[in-house]
C-alpha positions as CSV (number, residue, x, y, z in Angstrom):
1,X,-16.4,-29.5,-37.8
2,X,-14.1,-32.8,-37.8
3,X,-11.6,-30.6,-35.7
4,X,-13.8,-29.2,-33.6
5,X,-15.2,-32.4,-32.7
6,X,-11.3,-33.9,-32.0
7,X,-10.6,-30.9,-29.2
8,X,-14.2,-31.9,-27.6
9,X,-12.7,-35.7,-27.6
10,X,-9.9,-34.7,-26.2
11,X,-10.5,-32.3,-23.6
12,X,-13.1,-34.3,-22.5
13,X,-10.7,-37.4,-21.6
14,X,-8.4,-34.8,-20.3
15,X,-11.3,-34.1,-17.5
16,X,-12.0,-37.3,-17.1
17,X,-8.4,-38.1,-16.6
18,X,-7.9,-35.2,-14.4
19,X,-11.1,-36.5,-12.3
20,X,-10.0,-40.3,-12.0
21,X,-6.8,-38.5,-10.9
22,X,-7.8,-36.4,-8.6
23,X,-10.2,-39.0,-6.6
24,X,-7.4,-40.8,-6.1
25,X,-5.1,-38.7,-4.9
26,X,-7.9,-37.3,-2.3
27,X,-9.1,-40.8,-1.2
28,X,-5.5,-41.6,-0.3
29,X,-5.5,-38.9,2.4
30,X,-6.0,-39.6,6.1
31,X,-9.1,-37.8,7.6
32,X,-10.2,-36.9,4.0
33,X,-13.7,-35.2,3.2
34,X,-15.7,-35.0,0.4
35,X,-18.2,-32.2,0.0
36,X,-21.3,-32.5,-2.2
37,X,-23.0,-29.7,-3.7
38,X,-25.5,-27.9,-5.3
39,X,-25.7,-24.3,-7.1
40,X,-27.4,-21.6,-8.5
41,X,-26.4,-18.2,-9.9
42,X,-26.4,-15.6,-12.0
43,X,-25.9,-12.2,-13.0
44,X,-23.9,-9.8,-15.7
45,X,-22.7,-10.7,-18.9
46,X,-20.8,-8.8,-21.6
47,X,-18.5,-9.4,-24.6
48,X,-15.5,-7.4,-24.1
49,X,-14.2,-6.2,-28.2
50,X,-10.6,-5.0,-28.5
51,X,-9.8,-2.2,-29.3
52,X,-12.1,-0.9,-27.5
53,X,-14.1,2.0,-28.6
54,X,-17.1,4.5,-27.0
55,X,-18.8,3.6,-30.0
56,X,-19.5,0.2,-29.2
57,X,-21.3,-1.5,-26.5
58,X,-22.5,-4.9,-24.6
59,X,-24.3,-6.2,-22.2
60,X,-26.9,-8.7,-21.2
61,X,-27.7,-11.5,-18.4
62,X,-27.0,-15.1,-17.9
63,X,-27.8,-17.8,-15.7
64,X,-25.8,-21.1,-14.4
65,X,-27.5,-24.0,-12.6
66,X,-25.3,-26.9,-11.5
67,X,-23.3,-28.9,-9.1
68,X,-19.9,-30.8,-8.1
69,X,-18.0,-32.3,-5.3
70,X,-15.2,-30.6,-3.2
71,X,-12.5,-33.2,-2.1
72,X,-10.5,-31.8,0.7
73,X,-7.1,-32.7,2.0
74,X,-6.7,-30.2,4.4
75,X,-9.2,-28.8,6.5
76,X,-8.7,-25.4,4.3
77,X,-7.2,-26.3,0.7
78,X,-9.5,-28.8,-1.6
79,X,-10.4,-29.4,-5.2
80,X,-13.6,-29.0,-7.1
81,X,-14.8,-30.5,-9.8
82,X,-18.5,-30.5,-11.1
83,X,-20.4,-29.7,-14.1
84,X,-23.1,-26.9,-14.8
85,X,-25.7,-25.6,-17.3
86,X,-25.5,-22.1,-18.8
87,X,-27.6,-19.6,-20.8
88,X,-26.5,-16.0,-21.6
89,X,-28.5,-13.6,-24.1
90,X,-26.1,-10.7,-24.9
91,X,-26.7,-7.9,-27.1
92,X,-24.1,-6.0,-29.0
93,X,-24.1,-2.5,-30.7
94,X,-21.9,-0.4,-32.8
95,X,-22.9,3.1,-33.4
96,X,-21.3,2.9,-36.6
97,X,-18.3,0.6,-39.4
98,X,-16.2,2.3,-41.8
99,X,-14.6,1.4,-44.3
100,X,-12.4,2.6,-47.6
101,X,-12.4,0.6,-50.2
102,X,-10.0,2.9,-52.7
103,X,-9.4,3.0,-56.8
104,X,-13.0,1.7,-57.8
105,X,-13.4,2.2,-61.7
106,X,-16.6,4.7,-62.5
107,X,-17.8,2.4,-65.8
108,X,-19.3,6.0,-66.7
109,X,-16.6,8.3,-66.7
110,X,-12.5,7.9,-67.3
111,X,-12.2,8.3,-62.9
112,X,-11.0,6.0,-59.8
113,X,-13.1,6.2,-56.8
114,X,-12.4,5.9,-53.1
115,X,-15.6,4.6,-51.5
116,X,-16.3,5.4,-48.2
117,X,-18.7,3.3,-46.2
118,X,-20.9,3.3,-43.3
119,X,-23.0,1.0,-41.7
120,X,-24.9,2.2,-39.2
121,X,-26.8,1.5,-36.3
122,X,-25.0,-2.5,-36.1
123,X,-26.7,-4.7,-32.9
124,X,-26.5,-8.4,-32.6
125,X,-28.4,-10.5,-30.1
126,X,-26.6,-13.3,-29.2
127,X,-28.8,-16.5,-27.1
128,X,-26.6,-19.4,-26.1
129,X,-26.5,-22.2,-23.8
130,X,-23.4,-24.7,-22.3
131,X,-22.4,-27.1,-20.5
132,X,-19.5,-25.7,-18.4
133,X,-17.2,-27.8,-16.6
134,X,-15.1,-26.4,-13.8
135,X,-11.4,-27.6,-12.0
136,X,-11.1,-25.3,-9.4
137,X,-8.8,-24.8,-6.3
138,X,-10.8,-24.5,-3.1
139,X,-9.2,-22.4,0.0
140,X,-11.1,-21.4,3.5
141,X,-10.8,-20.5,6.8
142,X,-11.4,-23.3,9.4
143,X,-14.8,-23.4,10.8
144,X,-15.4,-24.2,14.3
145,X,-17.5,-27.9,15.0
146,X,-20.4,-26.0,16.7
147,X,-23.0,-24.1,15.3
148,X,-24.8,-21.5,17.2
149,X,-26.5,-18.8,14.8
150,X,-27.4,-16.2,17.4
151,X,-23.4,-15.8,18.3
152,X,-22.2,-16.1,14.6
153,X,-19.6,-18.5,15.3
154,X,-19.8,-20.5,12.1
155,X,-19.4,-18.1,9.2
156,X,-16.2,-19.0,7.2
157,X,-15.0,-17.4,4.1
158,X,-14.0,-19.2,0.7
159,X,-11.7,-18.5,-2.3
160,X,-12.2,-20.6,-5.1
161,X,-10.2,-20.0,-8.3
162,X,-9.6,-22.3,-11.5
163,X,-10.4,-23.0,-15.0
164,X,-13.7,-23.9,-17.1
165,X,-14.5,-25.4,-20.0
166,X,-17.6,-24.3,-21.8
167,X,-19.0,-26.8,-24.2
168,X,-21.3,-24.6,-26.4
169,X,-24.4,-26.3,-27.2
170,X,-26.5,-23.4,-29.2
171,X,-25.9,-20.1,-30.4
172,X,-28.5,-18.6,-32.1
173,X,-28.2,-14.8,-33.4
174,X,-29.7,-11.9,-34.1
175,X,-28.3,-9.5,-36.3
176,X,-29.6,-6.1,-37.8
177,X,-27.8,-2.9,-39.8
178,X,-30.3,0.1,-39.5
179,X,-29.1,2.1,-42.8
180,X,-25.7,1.7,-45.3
181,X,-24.4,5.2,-46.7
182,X,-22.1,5.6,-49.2
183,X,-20.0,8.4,-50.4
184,X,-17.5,8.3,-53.5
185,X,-14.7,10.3,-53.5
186,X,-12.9,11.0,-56.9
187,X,-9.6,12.3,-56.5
188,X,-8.6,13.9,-59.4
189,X,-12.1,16.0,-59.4
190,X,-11.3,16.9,-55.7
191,X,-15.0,16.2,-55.4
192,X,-17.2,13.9,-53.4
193,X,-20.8,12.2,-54.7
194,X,-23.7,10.7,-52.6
195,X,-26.5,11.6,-54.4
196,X,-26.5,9.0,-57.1
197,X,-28.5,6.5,-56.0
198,X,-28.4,4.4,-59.0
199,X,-24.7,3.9,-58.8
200,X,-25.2,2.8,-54.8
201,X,-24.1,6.1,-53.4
202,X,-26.5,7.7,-50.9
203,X,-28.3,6.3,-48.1
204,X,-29.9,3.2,-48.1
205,X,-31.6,0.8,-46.1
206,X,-30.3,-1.8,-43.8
207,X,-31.2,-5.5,-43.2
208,X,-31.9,-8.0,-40.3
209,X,-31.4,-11.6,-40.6
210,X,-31.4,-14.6,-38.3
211,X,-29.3,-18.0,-37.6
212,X,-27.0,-20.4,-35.4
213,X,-23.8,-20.9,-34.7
214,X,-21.9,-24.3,-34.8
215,X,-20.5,-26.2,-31.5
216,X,-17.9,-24.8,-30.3
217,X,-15.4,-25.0,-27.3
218,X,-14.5,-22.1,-24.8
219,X,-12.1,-21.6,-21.6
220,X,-12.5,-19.6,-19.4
221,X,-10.5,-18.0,-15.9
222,X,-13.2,-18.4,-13.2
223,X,-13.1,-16.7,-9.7
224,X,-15.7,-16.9,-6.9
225,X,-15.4,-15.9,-3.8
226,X,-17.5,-15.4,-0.5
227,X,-19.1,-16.4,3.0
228,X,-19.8,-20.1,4.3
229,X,-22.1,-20.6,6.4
230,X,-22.7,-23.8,8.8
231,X,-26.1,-24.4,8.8
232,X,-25.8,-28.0,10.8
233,X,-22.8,-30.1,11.7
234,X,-22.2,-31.2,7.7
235,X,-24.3,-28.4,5.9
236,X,-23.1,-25.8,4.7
237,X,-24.7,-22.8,2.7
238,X,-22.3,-20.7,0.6
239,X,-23.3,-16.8,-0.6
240,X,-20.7,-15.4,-3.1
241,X,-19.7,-13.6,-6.0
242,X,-18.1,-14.5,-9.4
243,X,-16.2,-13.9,-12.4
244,X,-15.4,-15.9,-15.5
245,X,-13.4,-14.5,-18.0
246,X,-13.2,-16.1,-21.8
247,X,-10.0,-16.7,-23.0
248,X,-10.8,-17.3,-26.9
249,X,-13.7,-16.7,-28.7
250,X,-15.0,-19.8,-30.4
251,X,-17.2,-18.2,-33.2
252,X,-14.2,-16.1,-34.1
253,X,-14.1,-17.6,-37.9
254,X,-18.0,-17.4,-38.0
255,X,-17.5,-13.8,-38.1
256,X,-17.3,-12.1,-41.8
257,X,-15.3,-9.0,-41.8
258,X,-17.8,-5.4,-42.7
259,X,-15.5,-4.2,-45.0
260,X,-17.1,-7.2,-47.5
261,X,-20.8,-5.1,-46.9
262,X,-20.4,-2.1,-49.2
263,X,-23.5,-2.0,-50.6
264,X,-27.2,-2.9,-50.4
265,X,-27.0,-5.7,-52.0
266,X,-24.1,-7.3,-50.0
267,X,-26.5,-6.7,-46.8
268,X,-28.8,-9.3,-48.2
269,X,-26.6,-12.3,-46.7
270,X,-25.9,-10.0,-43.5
271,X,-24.2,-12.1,-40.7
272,X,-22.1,-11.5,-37.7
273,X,-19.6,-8.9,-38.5
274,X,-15.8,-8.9,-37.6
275,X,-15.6,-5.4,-36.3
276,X,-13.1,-5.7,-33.6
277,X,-9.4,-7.8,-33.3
278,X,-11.0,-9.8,-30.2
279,X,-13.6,-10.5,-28.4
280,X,-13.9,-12.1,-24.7
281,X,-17.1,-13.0,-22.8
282,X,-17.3,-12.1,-19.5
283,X,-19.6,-13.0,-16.7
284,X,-20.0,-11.0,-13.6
285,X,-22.6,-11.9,-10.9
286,X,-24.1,-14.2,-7.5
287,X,-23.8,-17.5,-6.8
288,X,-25.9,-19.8,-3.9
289,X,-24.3,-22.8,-3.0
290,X,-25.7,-25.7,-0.5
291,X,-22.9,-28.3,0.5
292,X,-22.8,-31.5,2.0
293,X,-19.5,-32.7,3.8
294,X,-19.3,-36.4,4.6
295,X,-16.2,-37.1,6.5
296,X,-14.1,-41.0,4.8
């Protein structure tokens, strides 16, 4: 937690930095503007596991609300900065983990054992919330100093490409395993056995258990692109589309690998399982902006 807390330290003073910086340099320009803004979107969201596999799946919904300023020293090439708030429920599901564990000692009979297991029927629901913090590159066409609605003069387009930093606040989790079967293979008998319940092979039920995550720290690639639209001489209303893409998975040591859940007893302290090498959020959706230039 101690080093979790030292990377939020110190990427926050990198913004900051980066912010003081970046005011400055903007400021210094001739015929500078600063565009003030407001946003709302939302959309898609998914965790991408790899490898990927048909047997597993993703998908849920998230939200952002924030805003930021747009510091421009170029009538088309500026830089954003601003600061948002989150929220993404996302549920995952894996048809079904298996795992060998090999040369388990039968106490009743002079025999090693291969165990094969299968958990089926894994989901987990994740809910979280962040503060995201975005540095991103602004580029536009040049809009015209009229407006005049009827003969569409004013309509621009934007590109908008960067980093965020998400600053994960709560993560709370839902996590079920519908059955556990279990099969022992002996080897030397050339024979298999999943009737003997009272050893733990055969099908049993599964579990569902609750909880939260700690903080944690996230960056992402974000994309956004669309139209602007002058709806006055210094308002704007931007209509676009965009894509963040995680690029490390903060809860990746919260996750206990399935192979440790071999048998109905293990399921009793059920948690998120490690099923996959990694695992990237994505977020896919609309966004609404309203903009307020004021010319320095």
């Amino acid at each position: 937690m101690k080093k979790i807390k030292k990377t939020a330290n110190a990427a926050m003073k990198f913004f900051i930095i980066l912010f003081v910086f970046t005011n400055l340099n903007v400021l210094a320009q001739k015929n500078t503007s600063l565009e003030f803004s407001a946003h709302l979107g939302g959309g898609f969201d998914a965790f991408l596991f790899k490898p990927s596999s048909k047997d597993i799946s993703s998908a849920g919904y998230g939200g952002e609300i924030g805003g930021g300023f747009a510091g421009f020293f170029s009538p088309q090439v500026g830089i954003y900065i601003g600061a948002g708030f989150n929220m993404a429920n996302i549920k995952s599901k894996v048809t079904g983990l298996k795992h060998v564990t090999n040369e388990l000692i039968d106490p009743d009979h002079p025999y090693t054992y291969n165990l094969h297991t299968t958990l089926n029927g894994y989901s987990e629901l994740q809910k979280m919330m962040f503060i995201n913090i975005p540095v991103m590159f602004q580029f536009q066409t040049k809009h015209k100093q009229y407006w005049n609605w009827k003969q569409n003069k004013n309509v621009g387009f934007y590109l908008m490409g960067g980093v965020k930093l998400f600053l994960l606040v709560s993560n709370k989790y839902d996590v079920s395993v519908a059955s556990l079967y279990n099969a022992a293979y002996y080897p030397e008998l050339d024979n298999w056995a999943d009737t003997q319940t009272f050893k733990g092979f055969g099908l049993f039920d599964g579990n569902s258990t609750s909880g939260k995550l700690d903080f944690g720290l996230m960056a992402t690639l974000a994309l956004e692109t669309g139209v602007k639209w002058r709806i006055d001489k210094n308002v704007f209303l931007y209509t676009g589309v965009y894509f963040d893409y995680g690029l490390n998975d903060p809860f990746k040591d919260s996750r206990e690998p399935h192979s440790n859940f071999i048998s109905q007893k293990h399921l009793e302290n059920l948690t998120l399982l490690k099923f996959a090498d990694k695992v990237n959020l994505m977020a896919v959706g609309i966004k609404v902006r309203f903009a307020f230039l004021r010319t320095l």
